[in-house]
TORBALO-144946 format. One record per residue: residue number from 1; residue in three letters; x, y, z of N, C-alpha, C, O in turn. Coordinates in steps of 0.02 Angstrom, whole numbers, m for minus. Last residue first. Layout:
<rs>
+-----+------+--------+---------+--------+---------+----------+--------+--------+---------+--------+--------+---------+--------+
| seq | type | n.east | n.north |   n.up | ca.east | ca.north |  ca.up | c.east | c.north |   c.up | o.east | o.north |   o.up |
+-----+------+--------+---------+--------+---------+----------+--------+--------+---------+--------+--------+---------+--------+
| NUM |  ALA |      X |       Y |      Z |       X |        Y |      Z |      X |       Y |      Z |      X |       Y |      Z |
...
+-----+------+--------+---------+--------+---------+----------+--------+--------+---------+--------+--------+---------+--------+
</rs>
This chain:
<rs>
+-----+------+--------+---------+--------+---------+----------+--------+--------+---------+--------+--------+---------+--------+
| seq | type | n.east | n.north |   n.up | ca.east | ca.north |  ca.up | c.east | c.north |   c.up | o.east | o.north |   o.up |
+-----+------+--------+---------+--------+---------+----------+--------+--------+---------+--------+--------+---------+--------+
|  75 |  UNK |   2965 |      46 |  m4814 |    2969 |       73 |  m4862 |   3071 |     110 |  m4850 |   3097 |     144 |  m4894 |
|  74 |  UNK |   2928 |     m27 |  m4688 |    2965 |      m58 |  m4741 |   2978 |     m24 |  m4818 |   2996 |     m55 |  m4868 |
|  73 |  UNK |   2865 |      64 |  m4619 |    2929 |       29 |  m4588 |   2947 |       5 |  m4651 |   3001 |      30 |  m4667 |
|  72 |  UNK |   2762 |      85 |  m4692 |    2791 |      134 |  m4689 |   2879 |      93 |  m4672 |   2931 |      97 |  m4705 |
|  71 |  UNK |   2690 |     m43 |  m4627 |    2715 |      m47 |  m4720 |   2735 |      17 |  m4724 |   2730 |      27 |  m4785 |
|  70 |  UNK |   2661 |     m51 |  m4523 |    2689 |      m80 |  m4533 |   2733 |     m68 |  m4595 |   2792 |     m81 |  m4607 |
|  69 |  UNK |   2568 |      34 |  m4529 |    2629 |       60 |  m4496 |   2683 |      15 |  m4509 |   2742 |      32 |  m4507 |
|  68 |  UNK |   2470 |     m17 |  m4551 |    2481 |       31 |  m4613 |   2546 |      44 |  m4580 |   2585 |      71 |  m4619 |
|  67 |  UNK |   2478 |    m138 |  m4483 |    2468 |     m172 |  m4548 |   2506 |     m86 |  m4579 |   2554 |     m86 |  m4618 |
|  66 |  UNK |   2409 |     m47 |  m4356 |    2471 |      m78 |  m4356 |   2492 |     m90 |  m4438 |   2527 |     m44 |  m4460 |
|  65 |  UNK |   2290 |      m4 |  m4412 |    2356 |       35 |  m4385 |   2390 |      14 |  m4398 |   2421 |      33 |  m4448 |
|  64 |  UNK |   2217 |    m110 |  m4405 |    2225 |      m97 |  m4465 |   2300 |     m52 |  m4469 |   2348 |     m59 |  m4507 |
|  63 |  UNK |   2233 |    m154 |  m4228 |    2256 |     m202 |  m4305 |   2287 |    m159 |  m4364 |   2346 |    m160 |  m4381 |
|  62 |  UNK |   2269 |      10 |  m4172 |    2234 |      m34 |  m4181 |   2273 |    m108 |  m4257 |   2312 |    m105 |  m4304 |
|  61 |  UNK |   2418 |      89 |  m4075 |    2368 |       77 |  m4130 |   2321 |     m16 |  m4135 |   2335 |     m72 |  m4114 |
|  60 |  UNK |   2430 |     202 |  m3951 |    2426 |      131 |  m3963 |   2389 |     129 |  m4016 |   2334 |     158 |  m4018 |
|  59 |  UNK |   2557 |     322 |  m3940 |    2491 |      290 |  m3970 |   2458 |     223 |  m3962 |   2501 |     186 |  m3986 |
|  58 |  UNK |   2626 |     387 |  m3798 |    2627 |      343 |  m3876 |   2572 |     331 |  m3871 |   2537 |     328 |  m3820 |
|  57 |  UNK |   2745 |     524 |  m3729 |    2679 |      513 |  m3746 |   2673 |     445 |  m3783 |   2727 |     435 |  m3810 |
|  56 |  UNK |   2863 |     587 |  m3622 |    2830 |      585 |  m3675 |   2758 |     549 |  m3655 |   2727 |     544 |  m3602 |
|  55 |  UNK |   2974 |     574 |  m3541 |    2990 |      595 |  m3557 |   2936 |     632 |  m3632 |   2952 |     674 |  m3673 |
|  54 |  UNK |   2886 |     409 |  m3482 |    2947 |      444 |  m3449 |   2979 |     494 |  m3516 |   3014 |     460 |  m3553 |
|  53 |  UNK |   2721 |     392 |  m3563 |    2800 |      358 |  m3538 |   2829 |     415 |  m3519 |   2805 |     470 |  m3535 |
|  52 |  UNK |   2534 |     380 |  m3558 |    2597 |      423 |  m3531 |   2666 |     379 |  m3509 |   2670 |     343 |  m3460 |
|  51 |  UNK |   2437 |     351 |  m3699 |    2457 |      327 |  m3624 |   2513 |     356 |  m3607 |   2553 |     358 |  m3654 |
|  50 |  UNK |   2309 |     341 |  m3804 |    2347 |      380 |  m3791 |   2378 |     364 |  m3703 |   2341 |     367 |  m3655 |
|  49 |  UNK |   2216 |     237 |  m3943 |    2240 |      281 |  m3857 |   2287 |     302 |  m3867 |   2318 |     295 |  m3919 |
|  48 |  UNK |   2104 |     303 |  m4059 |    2150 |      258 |  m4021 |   2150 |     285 |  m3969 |   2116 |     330 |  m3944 |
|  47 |  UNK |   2000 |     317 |  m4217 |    2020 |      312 |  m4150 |   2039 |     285 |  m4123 |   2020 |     226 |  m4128 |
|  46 |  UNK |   1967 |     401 |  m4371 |    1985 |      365 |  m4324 |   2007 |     355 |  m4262 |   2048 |     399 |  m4249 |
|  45 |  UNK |   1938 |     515 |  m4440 |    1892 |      501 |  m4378 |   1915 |     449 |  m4367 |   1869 |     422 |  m4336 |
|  44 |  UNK |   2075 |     505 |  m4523 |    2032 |      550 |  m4501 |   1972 |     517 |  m4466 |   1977 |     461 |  m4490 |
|  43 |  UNK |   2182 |     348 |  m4503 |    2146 |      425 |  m4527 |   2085 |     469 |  m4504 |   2053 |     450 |  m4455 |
|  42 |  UNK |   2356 |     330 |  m4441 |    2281 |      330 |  m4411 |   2242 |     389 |  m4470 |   2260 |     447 |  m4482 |
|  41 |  UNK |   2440 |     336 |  m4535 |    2439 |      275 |  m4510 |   2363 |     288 |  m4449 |   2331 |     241 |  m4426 |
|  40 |  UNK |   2448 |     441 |  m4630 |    2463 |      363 |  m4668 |   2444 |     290 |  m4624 |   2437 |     232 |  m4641 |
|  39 |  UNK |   2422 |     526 |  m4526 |    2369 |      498 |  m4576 |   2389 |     459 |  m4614 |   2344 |     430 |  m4643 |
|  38 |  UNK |   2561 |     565 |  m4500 |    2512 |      540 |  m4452 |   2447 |     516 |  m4476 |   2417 |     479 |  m4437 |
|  37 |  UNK |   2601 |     665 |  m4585 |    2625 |      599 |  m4590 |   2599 |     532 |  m4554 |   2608 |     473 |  m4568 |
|  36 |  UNK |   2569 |     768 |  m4533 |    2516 |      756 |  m4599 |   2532 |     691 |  m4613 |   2494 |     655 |  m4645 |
|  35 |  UNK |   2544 |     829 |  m4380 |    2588 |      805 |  m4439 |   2552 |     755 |  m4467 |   2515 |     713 |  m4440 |
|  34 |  UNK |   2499 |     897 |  m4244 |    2477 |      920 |  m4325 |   2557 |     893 |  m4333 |   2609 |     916 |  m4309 |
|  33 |  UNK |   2406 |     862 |  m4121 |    2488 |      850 |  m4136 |   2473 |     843 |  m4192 |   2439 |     794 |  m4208 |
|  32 |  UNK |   2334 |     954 |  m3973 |    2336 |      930 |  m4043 |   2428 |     902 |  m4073 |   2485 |     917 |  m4053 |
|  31 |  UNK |   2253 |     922 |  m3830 |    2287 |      915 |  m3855 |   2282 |     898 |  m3922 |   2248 |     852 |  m3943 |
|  30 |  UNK |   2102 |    1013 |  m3768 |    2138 |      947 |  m3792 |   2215 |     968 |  m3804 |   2235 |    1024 |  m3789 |
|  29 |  UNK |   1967 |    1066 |  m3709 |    2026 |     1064 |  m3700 |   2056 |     984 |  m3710 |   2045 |     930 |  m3683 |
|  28 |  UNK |   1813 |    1032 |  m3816 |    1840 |     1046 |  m3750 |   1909 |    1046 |  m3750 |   1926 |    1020 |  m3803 |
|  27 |  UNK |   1753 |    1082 |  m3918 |    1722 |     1069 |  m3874 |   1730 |    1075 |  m3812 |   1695 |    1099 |  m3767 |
|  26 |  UNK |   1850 |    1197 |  m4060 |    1851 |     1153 |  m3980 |   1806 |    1163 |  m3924 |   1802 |    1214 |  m3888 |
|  25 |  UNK |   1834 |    1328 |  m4127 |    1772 |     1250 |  m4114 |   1799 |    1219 |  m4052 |   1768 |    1218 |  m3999 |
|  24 |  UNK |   1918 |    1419 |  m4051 |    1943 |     1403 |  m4132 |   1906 |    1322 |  m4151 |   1934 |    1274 |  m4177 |
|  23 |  UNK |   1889 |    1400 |  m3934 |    1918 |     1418 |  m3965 |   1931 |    1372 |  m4014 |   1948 |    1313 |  m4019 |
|  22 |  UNK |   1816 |    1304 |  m3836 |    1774 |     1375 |  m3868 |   1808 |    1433 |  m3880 |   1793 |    1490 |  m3862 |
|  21 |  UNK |   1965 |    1245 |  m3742 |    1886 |     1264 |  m3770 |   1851 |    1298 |  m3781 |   1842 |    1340 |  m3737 |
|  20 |  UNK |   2118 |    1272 |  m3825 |    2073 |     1290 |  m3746 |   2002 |    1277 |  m3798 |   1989 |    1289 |  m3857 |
|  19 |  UNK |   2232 |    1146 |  m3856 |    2181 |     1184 |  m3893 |   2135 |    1180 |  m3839 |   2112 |    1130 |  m3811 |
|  18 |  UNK |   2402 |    1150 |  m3860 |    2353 |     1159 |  m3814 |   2295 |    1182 |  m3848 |   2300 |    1239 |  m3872 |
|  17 |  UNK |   2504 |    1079 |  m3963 |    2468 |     1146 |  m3952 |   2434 |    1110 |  m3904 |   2434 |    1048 |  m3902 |
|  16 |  UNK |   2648 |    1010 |  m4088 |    2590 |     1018 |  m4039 |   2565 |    1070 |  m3988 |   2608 |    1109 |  m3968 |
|  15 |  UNK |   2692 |     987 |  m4229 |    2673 |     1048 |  m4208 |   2621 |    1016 |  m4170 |   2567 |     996 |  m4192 |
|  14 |  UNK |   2848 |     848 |  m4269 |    2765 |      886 |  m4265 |   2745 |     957 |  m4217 |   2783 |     976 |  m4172 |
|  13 |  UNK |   2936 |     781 |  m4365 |    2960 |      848 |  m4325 |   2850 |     858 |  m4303 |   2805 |     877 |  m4341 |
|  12 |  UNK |   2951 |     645 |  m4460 |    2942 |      699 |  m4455 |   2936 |     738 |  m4376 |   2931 |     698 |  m4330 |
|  11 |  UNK |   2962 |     505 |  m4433 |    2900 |      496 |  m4477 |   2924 |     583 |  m4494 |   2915 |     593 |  m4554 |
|  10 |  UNK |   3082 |     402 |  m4401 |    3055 |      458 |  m4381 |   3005 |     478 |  m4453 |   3018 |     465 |  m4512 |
|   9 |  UNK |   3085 |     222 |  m4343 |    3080 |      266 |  m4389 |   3064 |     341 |  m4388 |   3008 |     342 |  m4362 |
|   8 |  UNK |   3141 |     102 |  m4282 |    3114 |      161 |  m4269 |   3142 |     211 |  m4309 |   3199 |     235 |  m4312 |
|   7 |  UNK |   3229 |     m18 |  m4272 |    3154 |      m41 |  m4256 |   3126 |      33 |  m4252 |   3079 |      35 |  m4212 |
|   6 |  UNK |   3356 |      36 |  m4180 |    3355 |      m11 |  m4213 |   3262 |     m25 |  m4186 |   3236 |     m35 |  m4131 |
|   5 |  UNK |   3328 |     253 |  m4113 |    3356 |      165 |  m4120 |   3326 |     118 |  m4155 |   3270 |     133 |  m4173 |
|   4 |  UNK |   3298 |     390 |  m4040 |    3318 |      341 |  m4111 |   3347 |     276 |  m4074 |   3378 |     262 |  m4022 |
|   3 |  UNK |   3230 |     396 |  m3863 |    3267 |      411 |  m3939 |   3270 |     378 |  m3976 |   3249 |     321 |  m3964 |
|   2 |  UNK |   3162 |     386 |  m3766 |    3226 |      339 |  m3775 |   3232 |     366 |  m3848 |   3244 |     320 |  m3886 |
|   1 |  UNK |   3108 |     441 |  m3611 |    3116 |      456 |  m3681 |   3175 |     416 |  m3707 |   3228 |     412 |  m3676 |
+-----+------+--------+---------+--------+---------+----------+--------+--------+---------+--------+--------+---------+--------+
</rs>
């Protein structure tokens, strides 16, 4: 986990959960990470990865991703 630093922006604080299956619809056991700030840069049925670092989690985004993430960074 490397924390704040030069090139990183905090988007917000998020609410993540364990969602068991055949609860509350879940097909199957997932992981959720509810922040609304997270749709400026992946939207709704869109799709990426997900890969495991030392202390955490990251996204990998696609082209368009990138381009919208990009332009948060510069706001």
């Amino acid at each position: 986990m490397s924390g704040p630093g030069p090139g990183k922006k905090l988007l917000g604080k998020a609410d993540v959960y364990i969602h068991e299956k055949g609860k509350l619809g879940a097909s199957v056991t997932h992981i959720d990470i509810e922040l609304p700030e997270l749709n400026k840069i992946l939207k709704p049925k869109e799709s990426s990865f997900v890969g495991a670092k030392p202390g955490g989690v990251f996204i990998g985004l696609k082209k368009e991703m990138i381009k919208r993430a990009e332009k948060i960074l510069e706001e």
